[in-house]
C-alpha positions as CSV (number, residue, x, y, z in Angstrom):
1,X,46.1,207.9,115.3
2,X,49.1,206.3,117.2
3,X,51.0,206.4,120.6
4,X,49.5,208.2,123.7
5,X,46.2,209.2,122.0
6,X,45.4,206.2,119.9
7,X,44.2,204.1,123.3
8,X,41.3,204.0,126.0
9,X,42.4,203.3,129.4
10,X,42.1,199.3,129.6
11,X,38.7,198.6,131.8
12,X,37.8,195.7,134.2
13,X,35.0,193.4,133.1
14,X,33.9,195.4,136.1
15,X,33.8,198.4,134.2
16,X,36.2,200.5,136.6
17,X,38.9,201.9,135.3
18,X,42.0,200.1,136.8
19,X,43.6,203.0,139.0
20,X,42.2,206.3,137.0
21,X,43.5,207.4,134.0
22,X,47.1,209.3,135.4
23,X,48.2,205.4,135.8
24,X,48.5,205.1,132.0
25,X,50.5,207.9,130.9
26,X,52.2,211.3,131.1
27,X,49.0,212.6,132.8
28,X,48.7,215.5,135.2
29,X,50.4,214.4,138.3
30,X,48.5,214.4,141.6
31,X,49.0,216.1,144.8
32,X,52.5,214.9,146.8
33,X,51.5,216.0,149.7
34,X,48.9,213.0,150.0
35,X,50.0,211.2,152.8
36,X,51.0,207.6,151.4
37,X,51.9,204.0,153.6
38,X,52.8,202.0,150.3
39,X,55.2,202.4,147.6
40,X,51.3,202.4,145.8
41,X,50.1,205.2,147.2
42,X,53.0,207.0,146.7
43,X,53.0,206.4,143.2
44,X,49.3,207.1,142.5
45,X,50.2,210.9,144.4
46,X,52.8,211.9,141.3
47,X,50.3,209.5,138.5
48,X,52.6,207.0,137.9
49,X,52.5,202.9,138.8
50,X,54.4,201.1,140.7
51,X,54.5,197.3,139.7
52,X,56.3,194.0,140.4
53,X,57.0,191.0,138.6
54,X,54.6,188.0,140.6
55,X,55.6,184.5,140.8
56,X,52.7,182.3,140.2
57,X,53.9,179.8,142.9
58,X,54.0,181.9,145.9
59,X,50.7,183.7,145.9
60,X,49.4,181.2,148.4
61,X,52.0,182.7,150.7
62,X,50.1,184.8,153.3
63,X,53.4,186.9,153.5
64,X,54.2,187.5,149.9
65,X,50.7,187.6,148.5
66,X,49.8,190.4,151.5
67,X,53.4,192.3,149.9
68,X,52.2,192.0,146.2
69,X,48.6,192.9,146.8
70,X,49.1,196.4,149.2
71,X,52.5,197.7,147.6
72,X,52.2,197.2,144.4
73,X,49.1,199.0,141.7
74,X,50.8,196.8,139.0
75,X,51.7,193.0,138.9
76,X,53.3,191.9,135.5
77,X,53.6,188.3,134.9
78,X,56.8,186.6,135.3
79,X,56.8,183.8,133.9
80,X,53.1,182.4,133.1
81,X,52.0,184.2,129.9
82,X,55.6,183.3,128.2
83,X,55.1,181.0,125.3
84,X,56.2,177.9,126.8
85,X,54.1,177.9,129.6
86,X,50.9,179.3,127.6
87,X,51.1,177.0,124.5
88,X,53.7,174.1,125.0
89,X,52.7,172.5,122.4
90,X,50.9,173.5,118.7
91,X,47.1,174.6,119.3
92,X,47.5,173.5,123.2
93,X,47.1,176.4,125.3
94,X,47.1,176.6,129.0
95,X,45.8,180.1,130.6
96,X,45.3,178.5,134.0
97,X,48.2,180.5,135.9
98,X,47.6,183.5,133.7
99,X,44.5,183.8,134.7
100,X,45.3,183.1,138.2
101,X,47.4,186.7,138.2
102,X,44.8,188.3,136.8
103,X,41.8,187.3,139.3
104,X,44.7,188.6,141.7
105,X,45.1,191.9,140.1
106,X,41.2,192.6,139.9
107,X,40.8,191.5,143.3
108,X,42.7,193.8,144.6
109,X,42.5,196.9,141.7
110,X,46.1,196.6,139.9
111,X,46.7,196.6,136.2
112,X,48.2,193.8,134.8
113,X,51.5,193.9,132.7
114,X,51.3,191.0,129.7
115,X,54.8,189.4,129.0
116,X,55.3,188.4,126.8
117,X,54.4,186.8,123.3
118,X,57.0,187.0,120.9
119,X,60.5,186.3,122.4
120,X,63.7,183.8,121.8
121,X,64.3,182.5,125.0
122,X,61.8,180.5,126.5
123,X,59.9,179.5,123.6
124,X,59.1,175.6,123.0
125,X,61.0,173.3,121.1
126,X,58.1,172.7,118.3
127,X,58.5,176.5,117.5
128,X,62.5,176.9,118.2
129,X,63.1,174.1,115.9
130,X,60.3,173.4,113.8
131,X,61.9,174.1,110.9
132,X,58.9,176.6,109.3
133,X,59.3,178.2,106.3
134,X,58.6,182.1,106.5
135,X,54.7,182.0,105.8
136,X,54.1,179.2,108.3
137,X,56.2,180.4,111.2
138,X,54.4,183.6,110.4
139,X,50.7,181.8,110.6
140,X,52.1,180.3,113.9
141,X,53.0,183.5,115.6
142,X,49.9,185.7,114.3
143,X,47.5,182.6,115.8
144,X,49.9,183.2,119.3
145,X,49.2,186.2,119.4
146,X,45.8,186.4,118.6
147,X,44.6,183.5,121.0
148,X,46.6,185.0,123.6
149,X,45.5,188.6,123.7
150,X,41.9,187.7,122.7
151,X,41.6,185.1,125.7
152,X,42.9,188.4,127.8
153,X,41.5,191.1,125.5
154,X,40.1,193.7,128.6
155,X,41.9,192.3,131.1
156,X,45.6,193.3,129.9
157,X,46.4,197.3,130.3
158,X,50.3,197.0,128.3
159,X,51.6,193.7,126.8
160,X,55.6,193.4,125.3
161,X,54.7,192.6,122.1
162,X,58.5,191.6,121.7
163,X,61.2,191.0,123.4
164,X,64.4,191.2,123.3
165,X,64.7,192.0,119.7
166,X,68.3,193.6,119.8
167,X,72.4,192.4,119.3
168,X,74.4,194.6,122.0
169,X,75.9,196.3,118.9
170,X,72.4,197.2,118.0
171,X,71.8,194.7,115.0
172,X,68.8,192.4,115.3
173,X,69.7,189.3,117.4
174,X,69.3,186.2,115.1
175,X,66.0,184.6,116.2
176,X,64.4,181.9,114.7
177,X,61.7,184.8,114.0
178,X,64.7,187.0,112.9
179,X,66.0,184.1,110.7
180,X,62.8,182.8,109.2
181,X,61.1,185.7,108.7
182,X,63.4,188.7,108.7
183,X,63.1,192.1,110.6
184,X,59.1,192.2,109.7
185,X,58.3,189.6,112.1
186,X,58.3,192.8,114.8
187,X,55.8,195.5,112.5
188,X,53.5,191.8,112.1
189,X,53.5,190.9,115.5
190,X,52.5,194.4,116.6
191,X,49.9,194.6,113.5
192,X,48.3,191.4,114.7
193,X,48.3,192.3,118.8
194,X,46.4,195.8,117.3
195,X,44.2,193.8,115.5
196,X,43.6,191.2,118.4
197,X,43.0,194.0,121.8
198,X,43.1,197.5,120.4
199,X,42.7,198.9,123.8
200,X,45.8,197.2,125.0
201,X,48.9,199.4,125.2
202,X,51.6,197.5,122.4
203,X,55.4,197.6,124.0
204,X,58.8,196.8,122.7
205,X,60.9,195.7,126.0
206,X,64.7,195.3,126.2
207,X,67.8,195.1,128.6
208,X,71.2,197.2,128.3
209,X,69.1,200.4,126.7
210,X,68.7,202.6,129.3
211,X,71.5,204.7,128.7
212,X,72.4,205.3,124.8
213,X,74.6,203.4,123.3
214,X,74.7,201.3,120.2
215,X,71.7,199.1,121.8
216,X,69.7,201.7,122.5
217,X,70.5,203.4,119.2
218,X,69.1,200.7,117.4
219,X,66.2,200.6,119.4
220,X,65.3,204.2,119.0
221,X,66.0,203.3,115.1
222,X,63.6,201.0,114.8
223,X,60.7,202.4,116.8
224,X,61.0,205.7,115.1
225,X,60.5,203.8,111.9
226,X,58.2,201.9,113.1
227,X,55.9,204.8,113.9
228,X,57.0,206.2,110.4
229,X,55.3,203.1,109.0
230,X,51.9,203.2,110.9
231,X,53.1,200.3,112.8
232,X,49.8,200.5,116.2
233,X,53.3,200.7,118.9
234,X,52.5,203.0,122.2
235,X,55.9,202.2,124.3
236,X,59.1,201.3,125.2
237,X,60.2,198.9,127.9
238,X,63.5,199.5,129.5
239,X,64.3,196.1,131.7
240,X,66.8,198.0,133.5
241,X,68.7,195.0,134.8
242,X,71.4,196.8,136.7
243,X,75.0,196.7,138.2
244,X,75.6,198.4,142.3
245,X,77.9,201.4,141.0
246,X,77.5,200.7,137.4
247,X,74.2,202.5,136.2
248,X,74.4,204.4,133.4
249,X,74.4,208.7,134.3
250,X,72.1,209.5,131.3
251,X,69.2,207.2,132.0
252,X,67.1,210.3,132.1
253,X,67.9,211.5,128.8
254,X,67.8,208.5,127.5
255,X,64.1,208.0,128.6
256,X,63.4,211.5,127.2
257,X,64.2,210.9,123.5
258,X,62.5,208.3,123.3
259,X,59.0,209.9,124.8
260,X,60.0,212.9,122.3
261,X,58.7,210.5,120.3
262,X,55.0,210.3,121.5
263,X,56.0,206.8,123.0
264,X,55.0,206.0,126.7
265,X,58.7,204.6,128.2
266,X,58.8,202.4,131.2
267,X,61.5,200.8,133.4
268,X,59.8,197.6,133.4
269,X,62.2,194.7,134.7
270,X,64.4,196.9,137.7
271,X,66.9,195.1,139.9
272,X,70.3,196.2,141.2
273,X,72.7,193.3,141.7
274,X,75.5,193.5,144.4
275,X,78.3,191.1,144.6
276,X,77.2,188.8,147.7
277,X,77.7,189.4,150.6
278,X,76.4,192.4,150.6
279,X,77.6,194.9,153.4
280,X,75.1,197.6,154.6
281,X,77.7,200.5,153.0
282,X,76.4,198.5,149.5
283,X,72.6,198.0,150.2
284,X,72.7,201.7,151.5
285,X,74.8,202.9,147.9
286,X,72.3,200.5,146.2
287,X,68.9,202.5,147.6
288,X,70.0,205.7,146.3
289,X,70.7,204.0,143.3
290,X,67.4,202.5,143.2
291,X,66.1,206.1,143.7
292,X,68.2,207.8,141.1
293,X,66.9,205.3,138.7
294,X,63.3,205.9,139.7
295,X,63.5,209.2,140.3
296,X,64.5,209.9,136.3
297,X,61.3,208.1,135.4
298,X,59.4,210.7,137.2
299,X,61.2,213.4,135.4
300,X,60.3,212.3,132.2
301,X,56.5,213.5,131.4
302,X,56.5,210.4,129.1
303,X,57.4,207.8,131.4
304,X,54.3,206.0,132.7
305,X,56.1,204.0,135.7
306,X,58.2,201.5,137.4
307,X,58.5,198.0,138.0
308,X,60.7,196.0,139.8
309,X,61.3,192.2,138.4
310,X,59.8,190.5,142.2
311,X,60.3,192.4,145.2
312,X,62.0,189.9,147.4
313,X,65.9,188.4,147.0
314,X,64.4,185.0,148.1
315,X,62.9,185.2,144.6
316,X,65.3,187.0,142.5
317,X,66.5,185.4,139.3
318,X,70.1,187.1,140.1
319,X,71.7,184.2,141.7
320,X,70.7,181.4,139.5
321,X,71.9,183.5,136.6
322,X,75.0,185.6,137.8
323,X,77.1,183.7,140.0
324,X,78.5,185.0,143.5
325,X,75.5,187.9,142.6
326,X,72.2,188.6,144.7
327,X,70.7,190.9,146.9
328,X,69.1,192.5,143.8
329,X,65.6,193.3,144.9
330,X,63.7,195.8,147.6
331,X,63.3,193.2,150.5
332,X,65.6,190.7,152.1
333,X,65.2,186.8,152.1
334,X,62.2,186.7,155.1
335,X,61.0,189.7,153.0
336,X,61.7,192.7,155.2
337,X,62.4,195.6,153.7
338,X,65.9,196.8,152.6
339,X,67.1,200.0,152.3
340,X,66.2,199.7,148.7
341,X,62.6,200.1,149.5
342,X,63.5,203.3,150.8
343,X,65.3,204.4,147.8
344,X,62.0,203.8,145.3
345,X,60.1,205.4,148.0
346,X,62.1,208.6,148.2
347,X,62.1,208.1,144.3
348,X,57.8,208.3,144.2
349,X,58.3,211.3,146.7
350,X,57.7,209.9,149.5
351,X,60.1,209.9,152.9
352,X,61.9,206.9,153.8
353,X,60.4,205.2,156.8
354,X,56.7,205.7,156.8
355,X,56.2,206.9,153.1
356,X,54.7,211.1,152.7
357,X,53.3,212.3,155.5
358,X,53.1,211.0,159.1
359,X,53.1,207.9,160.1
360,X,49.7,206.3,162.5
361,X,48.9,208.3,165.1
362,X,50.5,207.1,168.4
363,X,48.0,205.8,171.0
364,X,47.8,206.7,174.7
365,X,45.8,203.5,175.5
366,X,44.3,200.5,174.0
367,X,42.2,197.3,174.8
368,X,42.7,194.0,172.3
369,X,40.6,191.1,172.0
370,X,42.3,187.5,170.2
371,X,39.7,185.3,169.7
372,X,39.9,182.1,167.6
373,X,36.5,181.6,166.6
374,X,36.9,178.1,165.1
375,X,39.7,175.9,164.6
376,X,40.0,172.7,163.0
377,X,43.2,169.9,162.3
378,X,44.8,172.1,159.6
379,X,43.7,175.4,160.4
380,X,41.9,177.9,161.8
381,X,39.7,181.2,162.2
382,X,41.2,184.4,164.2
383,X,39.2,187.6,165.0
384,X,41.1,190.4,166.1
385,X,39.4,193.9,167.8
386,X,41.2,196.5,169.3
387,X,39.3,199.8,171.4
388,X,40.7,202.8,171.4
389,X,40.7,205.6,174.2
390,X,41.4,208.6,172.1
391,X,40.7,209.0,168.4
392,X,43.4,206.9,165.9
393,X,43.3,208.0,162.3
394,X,45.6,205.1,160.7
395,X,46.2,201.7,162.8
396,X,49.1,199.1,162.2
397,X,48.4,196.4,164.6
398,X,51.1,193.5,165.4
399,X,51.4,190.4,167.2
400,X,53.2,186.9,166.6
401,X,51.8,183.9,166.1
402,X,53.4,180.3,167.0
403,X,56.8,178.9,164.7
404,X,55.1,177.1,161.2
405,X,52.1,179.1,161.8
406,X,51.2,181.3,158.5
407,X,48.4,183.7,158.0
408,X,46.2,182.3,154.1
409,X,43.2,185.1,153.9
410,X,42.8,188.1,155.7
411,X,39.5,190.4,155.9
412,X,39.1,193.9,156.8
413,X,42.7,194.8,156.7
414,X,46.1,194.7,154.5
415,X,47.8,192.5,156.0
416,X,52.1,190.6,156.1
417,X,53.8,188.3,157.9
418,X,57.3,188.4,158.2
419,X,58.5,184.8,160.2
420,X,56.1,184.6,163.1
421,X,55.7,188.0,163.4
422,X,51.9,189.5,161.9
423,X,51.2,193.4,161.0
424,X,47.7,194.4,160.1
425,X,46.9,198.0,158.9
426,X,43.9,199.4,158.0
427,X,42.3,199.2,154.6
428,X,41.6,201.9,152.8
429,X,38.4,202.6,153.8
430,X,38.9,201.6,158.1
431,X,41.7,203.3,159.2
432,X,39.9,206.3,161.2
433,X,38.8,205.2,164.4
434,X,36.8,207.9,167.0
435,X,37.3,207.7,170.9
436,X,36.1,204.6,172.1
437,X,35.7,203.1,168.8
438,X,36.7,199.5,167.8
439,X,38.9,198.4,165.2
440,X,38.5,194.7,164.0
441,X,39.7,192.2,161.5
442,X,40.1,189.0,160.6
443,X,42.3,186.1,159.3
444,X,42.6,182.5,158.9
445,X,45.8,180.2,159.3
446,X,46.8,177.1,157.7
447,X,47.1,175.5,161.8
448,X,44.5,174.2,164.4
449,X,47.1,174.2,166.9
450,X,46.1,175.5,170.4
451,X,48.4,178.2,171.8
452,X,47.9,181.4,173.8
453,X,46.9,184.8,172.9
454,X,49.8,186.8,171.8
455,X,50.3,190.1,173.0
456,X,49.1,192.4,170.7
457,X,50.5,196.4,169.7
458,X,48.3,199.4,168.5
459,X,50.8,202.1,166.6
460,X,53.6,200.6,168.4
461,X,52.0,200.4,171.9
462,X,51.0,197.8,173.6
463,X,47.6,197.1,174.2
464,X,46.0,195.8,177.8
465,X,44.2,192.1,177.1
466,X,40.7,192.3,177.3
């Protein structure tokens, strides 16, 4: 069997499924009038994910890592499982950041996106210019492949398989695969992931297809024959690299023709570039745009979700690649949100500025304690409670802490930090609090500097000091 029905849902070594099965497909949608506080939630409502591209190197930000872990039901790999990173050189292979992203993804119950194992760029010198003949270079890239996916078999719900296969005219860009082997390097590669983690979902992923043109055409060309052949492929990435008041007007039908297939399609890579600076009429053209875009995934039954390639401009790729360009992403440099947050919200279903639903109940009094419970030359233990007069059902609580201060683990909440300023909400399973109750949480900084307690706000109020 092939596509939609030819795969389990991938499973942790936990045995869980990763977010229920509506994550993974075209799925009966869930209720959108669940009340939502994350671009997550909001997505899991109407059974689709949500996802970002991570960057390995800022996890051990307090304020990024609390972003990626609470907003996001899907984390794809930036740059880590690439080829040069995971086997630089021939039979060497390195999974240590890999597997970094995933222990963050179980940890906090998000899929994980594998990209990706056969692509041009990016690829290291003994395989760009190793002059293989056919057979070898295929040897090479089936032993990738295999060693890849088997080290992750389980842990990887869609891998791109290939990248990036495609000419803008829609021939096949000249690869050394494309070269060496000819067009059958891509029916291989996907034979050899099938063969490696059946379970895995098997992607073809691309840039400038999301409308149809002669890119796109090809595409469709090649994955309809594809599934003519047999060839074990479930979906179709759209990177959906985009252009402020250049996005193509057909991206929904587009997506459609393809899942008329029996193909999963995804917008995998999404980013909106604005020619810097950026005025607010721009960022605020550039969230509908970011909603329009989302909101023709949700319109296609096929279409399994979104991802956006990193979620703040102080880590977008834009800049460094298309000069006098930035301000591509959903949050600004000191990661607050843009209005472009907003636009995938609305996008999901939910409302701009609080997500579906109402917001956390407002309080008519509070008492907070600030207690640092141990504190040492480079850092220190906080515990947080706050009593409530009057039953809360939802809590966001907010204080600052000194300059150079940063939150690095949090318990008992989802928590970011934005500068010196700290929000904590509830997790999932604290955020109803009766009268007279106590919320409470915890954190620990990378300072053992003594300072004051800060004033601290419940919902927006503030709280008396205990």
């Amino acid at each position: 069997m092939l596509s939609l029905v030819r795969r389990a849902a991938v499973v942790f070594a936990a045995g869980a499924l990763l977010s229920g099965a509506a994550m993974h497909g075209s799925a009966q949608a869930q209720d959108p009038s669940i009340q939502a506080e994350t671009l997550r939630e909001a997505a899991e409502a109407q059974g689709k994910f949500i996802g970002s591209a991570i960057a390995d190197h800022r996890l051990s930000d307090a304020t990024y890592n609390g972003i990626a872990s609470t907003e996001f039901n899907s984390v794809t790999a930036e740059n880590v499982m690439k080829w040069e990173s995971i086997q630089p050189s021939r039979g060497s292979f390195n999974f240590a950041a890999g597997d970094r992203l995933v222990d963050f993804a179980q940890a906090n119950d998000q899929q994980v996106w594998g990209h990706t194992l056969v692509w041009h760029s990016q690829l290291p010198d003994w395989v760009e210019n190793g002059g293989f003949d056919a057979a070898e270079l295929t040897e090479i890239t089936d032993e990738h492949i295999t060693t890849v996916m088997d080290h992750y078999e389980g842990d990887i719900a869609y891998w791109d398989v290939v990248n990036e296969a495609f000419n803008e005219d829609g021939t096949f860009r000249q690869s050394v695969f494309q070269q060496t082997i000819g067009e059958e390097y891509i029916a291989n590669a996907f034979r050899t992931a099938d063969a490696a983690d059946p379970n895995a979902k098997l992607c073809i992923n691309d840039y400038n297809i999301e409308g149809a043109n002669a890119k796109s055409n090809g595409m469709y060309d090649l994955v309809q024959g594809l599934l003519a052949d047999g060839v074990p492929i479930d979906c179709v990435g759209f990177q959906s690299h985009l252009i402020l008041d250049s996005i193509p007007g057909d991206i929904q039908s587009n997506l459609q023709r393809f899942a008329d297939l029996g193909l999963e399609v995804i917008v995998t890579e999404l980013d909106i570039r604005i020619t810097m600076p950026a005025d607010s009429a721009e960022l605020d053209r550039q969230a509908d745009q970011f909603e329009g875009v989302v909101s023709a995934c949700l319109a296609v039954d096929g279409c399994a979700g979104v991802t956006v390639w990193g979620f703040g401009d102080a880590d977008s790729w834009v800049p460094d690649v298309f000069e006098g360009q930035g301000a591509a992403c959903l949050y600004d440099e000191s990661y607050q949100p843009k209005p472009a947050y907003d636009g995938v919200l609305a996008g999901l279903g939910g409302t701009p500025g609080g997500g579906p639903g109402p917001g956390p109940d407002p309080v008519e009094g509070c008492l907070a304690t600030y207690q640092v419970t141990s504190r040492w030359n480079a850092g220190s233990v906080v515990q947080v409670g706050v009593t409530v007069e009057e039953a809360v059902s939802g809590w966001s609580v907010s204080f600052s802490l000194p300059a150079g201060e940063s939150v690095t683990s949090h318990w008992n909440t989802q928590l970011t930090q934005a500068g010196t300023t700290v929000t904590a909400r509830n997790a999932p399973y604290n955020g109803s609090i009766p009268a007279g109750g106590t919320l409470s949480f915890g954190f620990q900084t990378n300072s053992g500097a003594v300072y004051s307690a800060p004033v601290v706000s419940l919902n927006g109020a503030v709280c008396d000091a205990a």
